[in-house]
C-alpha positions in Angstrom: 81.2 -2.0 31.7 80.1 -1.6 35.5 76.2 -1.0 35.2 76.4 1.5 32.2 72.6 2.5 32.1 70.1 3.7 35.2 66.9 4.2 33.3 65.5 1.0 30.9 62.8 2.4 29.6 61.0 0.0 26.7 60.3 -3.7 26.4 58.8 -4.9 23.3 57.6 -8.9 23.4 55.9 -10.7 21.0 52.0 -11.5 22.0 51.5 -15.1 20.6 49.4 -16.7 22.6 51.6 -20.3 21.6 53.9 -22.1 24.5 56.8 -21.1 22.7 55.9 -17.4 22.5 54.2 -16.7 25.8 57.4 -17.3 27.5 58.0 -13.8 25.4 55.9 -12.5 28.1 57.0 -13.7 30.9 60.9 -13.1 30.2 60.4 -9.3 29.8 57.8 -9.1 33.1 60.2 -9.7 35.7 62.9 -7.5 33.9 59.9 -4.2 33.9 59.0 -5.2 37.4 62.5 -4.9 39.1 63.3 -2.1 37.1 59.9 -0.1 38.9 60.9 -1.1 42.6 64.3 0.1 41.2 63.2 3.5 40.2 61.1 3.7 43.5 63.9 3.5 45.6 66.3 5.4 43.4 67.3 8.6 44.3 67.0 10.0 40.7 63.7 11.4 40.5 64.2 12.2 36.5 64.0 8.3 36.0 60.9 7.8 34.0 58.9 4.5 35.0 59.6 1.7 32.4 57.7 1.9 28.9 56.1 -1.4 27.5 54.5 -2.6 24.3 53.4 -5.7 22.5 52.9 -6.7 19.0 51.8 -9.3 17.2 54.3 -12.0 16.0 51.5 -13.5 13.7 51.0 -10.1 11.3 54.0 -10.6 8.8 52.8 -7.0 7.6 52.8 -5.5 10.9 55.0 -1.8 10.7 57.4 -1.4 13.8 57.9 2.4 13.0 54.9 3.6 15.3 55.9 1.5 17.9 59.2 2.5 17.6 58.5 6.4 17.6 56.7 5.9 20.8 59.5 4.4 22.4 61.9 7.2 21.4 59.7 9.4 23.9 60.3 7.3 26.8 64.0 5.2 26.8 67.0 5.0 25.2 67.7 1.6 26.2 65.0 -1.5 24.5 64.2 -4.9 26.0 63.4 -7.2 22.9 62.0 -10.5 23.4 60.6 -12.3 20.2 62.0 -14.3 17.2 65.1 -13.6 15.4 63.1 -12.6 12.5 60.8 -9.9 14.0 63.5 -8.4 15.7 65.5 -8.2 12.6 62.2 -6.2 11.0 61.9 -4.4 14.1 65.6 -3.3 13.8 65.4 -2.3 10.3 62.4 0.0 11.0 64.8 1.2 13.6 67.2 1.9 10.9 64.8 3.8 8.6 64.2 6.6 12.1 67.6 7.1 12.3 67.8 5.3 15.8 71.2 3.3 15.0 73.2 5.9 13.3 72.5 8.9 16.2 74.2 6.0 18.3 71.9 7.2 21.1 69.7 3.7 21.7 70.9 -0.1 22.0 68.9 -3.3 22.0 68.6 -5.9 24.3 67.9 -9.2 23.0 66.5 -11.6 25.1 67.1 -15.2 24.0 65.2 -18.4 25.7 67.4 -20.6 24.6 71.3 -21.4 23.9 72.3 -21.6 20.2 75.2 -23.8 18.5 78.4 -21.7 18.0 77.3 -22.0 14.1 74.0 -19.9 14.9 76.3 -17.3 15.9 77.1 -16.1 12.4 75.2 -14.2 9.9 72.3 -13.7 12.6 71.4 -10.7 10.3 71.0 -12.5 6.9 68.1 -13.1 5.5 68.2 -14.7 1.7 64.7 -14.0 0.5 65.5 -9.9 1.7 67.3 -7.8 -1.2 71.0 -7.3 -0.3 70.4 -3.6 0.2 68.3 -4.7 3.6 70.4 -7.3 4.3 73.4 -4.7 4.4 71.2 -1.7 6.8 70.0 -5.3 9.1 73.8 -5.9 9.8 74.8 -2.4 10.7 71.3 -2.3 12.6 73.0 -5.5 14.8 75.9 -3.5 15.8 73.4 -1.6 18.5 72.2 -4.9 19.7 73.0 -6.3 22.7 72.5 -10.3 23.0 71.6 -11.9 26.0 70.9 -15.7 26.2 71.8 -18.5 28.8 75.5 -19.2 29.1 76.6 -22.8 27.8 79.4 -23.9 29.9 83.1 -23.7 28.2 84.8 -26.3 30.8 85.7 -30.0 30.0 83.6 -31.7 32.2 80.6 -30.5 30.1 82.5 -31.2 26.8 82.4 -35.0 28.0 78.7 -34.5 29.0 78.5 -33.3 25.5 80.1 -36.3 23.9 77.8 -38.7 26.0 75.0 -37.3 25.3 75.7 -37.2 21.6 76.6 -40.5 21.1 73.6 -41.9 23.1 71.3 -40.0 20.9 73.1 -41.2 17.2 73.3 -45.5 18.9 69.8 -45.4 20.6 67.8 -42.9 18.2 69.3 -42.7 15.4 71.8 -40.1 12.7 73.9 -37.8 14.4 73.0 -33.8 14.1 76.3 -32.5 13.7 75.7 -30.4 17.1 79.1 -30.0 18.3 77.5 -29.2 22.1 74.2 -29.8 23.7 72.3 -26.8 24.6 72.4 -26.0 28.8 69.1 -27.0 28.8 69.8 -31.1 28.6 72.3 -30.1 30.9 69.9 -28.6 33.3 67.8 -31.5 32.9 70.3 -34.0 34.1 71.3 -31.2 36.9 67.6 -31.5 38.4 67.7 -35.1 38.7 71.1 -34.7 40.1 69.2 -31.9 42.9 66.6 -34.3 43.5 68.9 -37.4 44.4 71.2 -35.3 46.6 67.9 -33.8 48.6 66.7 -37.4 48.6 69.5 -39.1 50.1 69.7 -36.2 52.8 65.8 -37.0 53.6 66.5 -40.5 53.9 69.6 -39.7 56.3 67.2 -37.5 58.3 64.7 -40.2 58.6 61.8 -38.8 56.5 60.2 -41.1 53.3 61.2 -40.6 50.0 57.4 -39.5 49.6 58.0 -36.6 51.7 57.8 -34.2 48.8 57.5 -31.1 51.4 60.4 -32.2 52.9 62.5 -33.0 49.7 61.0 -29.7 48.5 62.7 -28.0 51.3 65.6 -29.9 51.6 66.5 -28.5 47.6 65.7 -24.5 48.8 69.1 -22.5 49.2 71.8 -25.3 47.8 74.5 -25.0 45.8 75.9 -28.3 44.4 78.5 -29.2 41.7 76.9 -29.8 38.4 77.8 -30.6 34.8 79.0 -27.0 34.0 80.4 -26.1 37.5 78.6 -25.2 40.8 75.2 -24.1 40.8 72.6 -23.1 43.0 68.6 -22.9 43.9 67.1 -20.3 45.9 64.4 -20.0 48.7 61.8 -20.4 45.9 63.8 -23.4 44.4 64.1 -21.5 41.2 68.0 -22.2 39.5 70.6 -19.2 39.2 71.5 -19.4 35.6 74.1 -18.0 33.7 73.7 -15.9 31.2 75.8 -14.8 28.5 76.0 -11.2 26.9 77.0 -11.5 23.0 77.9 -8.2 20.6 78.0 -8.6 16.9 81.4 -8.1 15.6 81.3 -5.6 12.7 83.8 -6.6 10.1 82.7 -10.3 10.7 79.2 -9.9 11.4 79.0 -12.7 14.1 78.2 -13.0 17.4 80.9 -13.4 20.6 80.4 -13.5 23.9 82.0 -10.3 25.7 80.6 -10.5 29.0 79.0 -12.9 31.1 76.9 -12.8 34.4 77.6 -15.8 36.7 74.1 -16.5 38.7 75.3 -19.0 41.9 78.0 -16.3 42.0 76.2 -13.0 41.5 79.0 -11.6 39.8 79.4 -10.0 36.1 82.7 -10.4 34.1 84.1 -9.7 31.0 85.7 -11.6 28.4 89.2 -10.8 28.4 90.4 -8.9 25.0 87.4 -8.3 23.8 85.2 -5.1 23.9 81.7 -4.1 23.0 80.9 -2.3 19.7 78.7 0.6 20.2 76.9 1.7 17.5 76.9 5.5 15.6 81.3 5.3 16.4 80.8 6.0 20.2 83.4 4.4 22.1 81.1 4.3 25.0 77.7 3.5 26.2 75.0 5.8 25.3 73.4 7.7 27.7 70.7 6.5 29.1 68.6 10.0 29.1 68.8 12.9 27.0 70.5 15.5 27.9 67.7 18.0 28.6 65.4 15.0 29.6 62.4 13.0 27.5 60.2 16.0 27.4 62.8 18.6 27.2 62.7 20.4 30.7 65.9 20.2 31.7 66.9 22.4 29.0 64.7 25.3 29.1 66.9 27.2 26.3 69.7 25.9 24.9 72.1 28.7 23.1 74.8 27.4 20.1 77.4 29.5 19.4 76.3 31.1 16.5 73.1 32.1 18.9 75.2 34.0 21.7 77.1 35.4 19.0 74.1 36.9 17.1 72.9 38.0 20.6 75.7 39.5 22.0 75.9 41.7 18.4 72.8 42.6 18.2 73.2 44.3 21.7 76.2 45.6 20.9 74.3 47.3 17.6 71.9 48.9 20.0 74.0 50.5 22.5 75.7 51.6 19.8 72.6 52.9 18.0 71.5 54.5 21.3 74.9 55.8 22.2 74.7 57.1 18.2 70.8 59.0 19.0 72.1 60.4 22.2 75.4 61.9 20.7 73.3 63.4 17.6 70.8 65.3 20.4 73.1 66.2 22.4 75.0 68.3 19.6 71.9 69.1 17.6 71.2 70.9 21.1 74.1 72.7 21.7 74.0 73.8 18.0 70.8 74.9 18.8 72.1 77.0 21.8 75.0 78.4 19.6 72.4 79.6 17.1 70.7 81.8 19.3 67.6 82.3 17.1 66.0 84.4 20.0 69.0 86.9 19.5 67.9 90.0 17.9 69.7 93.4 16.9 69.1 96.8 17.6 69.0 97.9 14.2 66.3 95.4 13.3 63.6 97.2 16.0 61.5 99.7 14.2 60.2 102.1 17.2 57.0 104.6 16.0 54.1 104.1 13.9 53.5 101.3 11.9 53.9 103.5 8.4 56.6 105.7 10.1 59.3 103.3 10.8 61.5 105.8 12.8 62.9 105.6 16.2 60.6 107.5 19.1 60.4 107.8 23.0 57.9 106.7 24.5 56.0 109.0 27.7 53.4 108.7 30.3 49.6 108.6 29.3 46.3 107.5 31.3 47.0 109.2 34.3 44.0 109.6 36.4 43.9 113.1 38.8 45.3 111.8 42.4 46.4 108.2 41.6 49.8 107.1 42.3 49.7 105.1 38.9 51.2 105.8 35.8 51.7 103.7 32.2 54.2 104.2 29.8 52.5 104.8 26.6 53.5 105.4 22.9 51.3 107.9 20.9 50.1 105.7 17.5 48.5 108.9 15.7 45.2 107.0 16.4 42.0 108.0 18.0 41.1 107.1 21.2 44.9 104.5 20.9 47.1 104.1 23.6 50.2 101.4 24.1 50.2 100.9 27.5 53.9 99.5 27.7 57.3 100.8 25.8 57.0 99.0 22.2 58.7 98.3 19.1 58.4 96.3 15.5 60.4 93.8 15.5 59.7 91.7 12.1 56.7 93.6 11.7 55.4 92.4 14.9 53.9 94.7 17.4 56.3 93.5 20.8 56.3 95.0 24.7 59.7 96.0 25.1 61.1 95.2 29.4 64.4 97.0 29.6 67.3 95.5 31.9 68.9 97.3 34.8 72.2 95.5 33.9 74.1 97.3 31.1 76.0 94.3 30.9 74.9 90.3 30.3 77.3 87.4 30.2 76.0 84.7 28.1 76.8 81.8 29.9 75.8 78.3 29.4 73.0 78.0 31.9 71.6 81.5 30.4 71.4 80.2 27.0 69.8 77.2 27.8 67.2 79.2 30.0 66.5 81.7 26.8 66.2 78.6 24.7 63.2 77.2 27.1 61.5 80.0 27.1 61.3 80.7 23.9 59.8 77.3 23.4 57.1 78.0 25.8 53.7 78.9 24.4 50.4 79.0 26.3 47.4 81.2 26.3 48.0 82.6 29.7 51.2 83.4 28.8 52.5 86.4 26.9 55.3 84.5 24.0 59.0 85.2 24.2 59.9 87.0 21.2 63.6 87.7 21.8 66.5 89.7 23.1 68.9 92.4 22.6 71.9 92.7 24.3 73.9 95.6 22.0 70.8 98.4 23.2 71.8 100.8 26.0 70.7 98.9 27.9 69.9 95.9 26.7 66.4 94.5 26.7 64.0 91.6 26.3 60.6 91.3 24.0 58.1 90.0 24.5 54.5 89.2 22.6 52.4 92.9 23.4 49.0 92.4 25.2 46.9 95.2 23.2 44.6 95.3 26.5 47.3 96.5 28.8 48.0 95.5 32.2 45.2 94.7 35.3 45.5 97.8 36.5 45.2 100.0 32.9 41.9 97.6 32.4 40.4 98.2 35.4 41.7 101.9 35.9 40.1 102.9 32.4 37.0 104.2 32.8 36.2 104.1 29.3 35.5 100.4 29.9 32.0 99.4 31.9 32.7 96.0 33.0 30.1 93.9 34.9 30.6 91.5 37.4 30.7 88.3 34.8 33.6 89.8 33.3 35.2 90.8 36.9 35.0 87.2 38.2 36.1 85.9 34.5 39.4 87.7 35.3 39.7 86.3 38.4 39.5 83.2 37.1 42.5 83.9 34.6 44.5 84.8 37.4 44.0 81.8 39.1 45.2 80.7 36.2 48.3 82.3 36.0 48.8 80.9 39.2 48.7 77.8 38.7 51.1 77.9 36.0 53.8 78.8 38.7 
């Protein structure tokens, strides 16, 4: 595992204002403050700044779930630092949000102190809970991550061991049963062991043993050999520890060291033959960022399957639908062109009288003495009535007949199409297309008959006295008719 996570987001630390708790505090601070100067020189501008809360160890009532919720806005990876006991409460909160079966967060567990190889087991038990809690706490330990200081595995610090054990049980009395001393006697003796060696080198150099800024300096930036192995100080005479990283084993529920992170060496290892459990069944590390980010921008619209799918029929449908509409026009059309409802036979005009439906010829009438203009007219047996244009019934409809010079028309495509338009045309300036006939000799067209005449029979009839009101309103018409062009 070679730096698995980029972004640590949360760090939750108990509050108690105690010596014992306070260190809480002051364990998580440095962790939130490297991680900022290592997001502001980071090149990943999605990182979100680290996330931190306190609560308060003394409230044995105090519900984690808020807390918890809040955090899942802002990491997937959480610093703990407080007692076993709160974290376990904290963790089974965790398990009641669904945060260890989704697999998607682990825990960090900061530890103070070492513990005894027996503290290692059953970490999760607790024997006033019920055994239903006790069973969600240990699968809730499978997404934690335990890190506490290292205590030395060599025999050199099995004999310091031994030493120290047996001075404690001859000059103070029963023996614990502890089958190590925690690295923190060991340290203990190591500082006495840093102050000698920077003594004896002030002494060498000439300087008192009262000299405390120069023994102070002389112990800045050493490495010396110690109970557990080398280990060093650095410029601000503060020890490189080391620190062990424990998972819980499922089947056995205890804890065993898998990695380790050697301080005067800098240097991370792993425990050979063992690997970390992840929790939800991963057999990797989570990531450390949602996919499409905290707040969901990097996924503007995320499509399943079943979504693209539904999508891709439903345009299929429409072109369909309008491949379907334009299909049912375009033959509704031409079944309108092949109906020709503007085609009308010979035998269906009635020429003559209204009552005396027989055929007649029609002949000149309004003929002024010395004009040049002349009217085809149709007698109607009325007084004072002319037709001032060839007509005929057709359908008991009064229609201007317009004979064709052709004695022949070919009903092509573009011709039906052009009857069918203009049959659908209607305006008041307009005289209406009633139809044609093609099987007349020769064939003709009809079309709606203006009672008045033409223009010229108005204004040439001198029956009619029209002012110049009515002149300029026919002007106006025309202009009209014009315009319609």
């Amino acid at each position: 595992m070679k730096e698995p996570f980029d972004i640590v987001g949360a760090s939750i630390y108990s509050n108690r204002t105690d010596n014992i708790m306070v260190a809480g505090y002051f364990a998580v601070e440095p962790i939130v403050r490297m991680l900022v100067e290592k997001r502001t020189g980071s090149a990943k501008k999605s990182s979100k700044p680290p996330h931190y809360k306190s609560f308060d160890e003394g409230d044995p009532s105090a519900d984690f779930r808020p807390l918890l919720q809040e955090m899942m806005g802002h990491a997937r990876v959480i610093v703990l630092c407080a007692p076993t006991k709160s974290v376990r409460r904290l963790l089974l909160a965790a398990e009641s949000l669904g945060m260890i079966d989704s697999g998607e967060y682990v825990f960090l567990n900061i530890e103070l102190s070492a513990r005894s190889e027996k503290a290692n087991h059953n970490i999760w038990w607790d024997e006033t809970d019920s055994a239903e809690n006790n069973t969600k706490s240990k699968k809730a330990f499978e997404s934690v991550l335990t890190i506490r200081p290292r205590t030395p595995d060599s025999q050199q610090y099995r004999q310091f061991s031994d030493q120290v054990r047996n001075l404690s049980v001859n000059e103070f009395g029963p023996d614990f049963g502890v089958e190590y001393v925690t690295p923190e006697a060991a340290s203990f003796y190591e500082a006495v062991l840093l102050y000698v060696t920077a003594l004896k080198d002030a002494l060498r150099k000439g300087f008192s043993p009262k000299d405390g800024k120069e023994i102070y300096r002389l112990m800045q930036n050493r490495t010396i050999s110690g109970i557990g192995g080398n280990f060093s100080i650095d410029v601000n005479n503060d020890r490189h520890v080391d620190f062990a990283i424990l998972d819980m084993e499922p089947t056995t529920g205890i804890l065993r060291e898998v990695a380790a992170y050697l301080g005067t060496d800098r240097r991370y290892i792993e425990v050979p033959f063992t690997e970390i459990h992840w929790a939800g069944g991963r057999q990797t590390p989570p990531p450390d960022e949602p996919k499409c980010g905290f707040d969901g921008a990097k996924c503007v619209s995320v499509l399943t399957t079943s979504s693209i799918v539904a999508i891709v029929l439903s345009i299929l449908l429409m072109i369909v639908t309008v491949v379907a509409y334009l299909s049912y026009r375009h033959h509704k059309k031409e079944a309108e062109l092949a109906m020709m409802t503007w085609l009308i036979k010979y035998d269906d005009l009635k020429f003559g009288g209204k009552d005396e439906l027989r055929r007649t010829d029609s002949r000149q009438s309004l003929l002024k003495m010395g004009d040049n203009v002349s009217v085809d007219t149709m007698a109607m047996g009325l007084t004072r009535k002319q037709i001032f244009a060839p007509t005929a019934y057709c359908k008991k409809q009064l229609c201007a007949v317009k004979k064709l010079n052709s004695q022949q028309i070919v009903l092509s495509r573009p011709l039906l199409k052009e009857f069918k338009v203009i049959q659908g045309l209607t305006h008041d300036h307009i005289a209406r297309f009633v139809g044609a006939c093609f099987d007349s000799e020769p064939p003709c067209l009809l079309f709606e008959y203006c009672p008045r005449g033409s223009l010229e029979d108005i204004l040439e009839n001198e029956e009619l006295e029209l002012d110049w009101m009515f002149r300029c309103g026919i002007v106006i018409l025309m202009y009209f008719g014009c315009c319609l062009n």
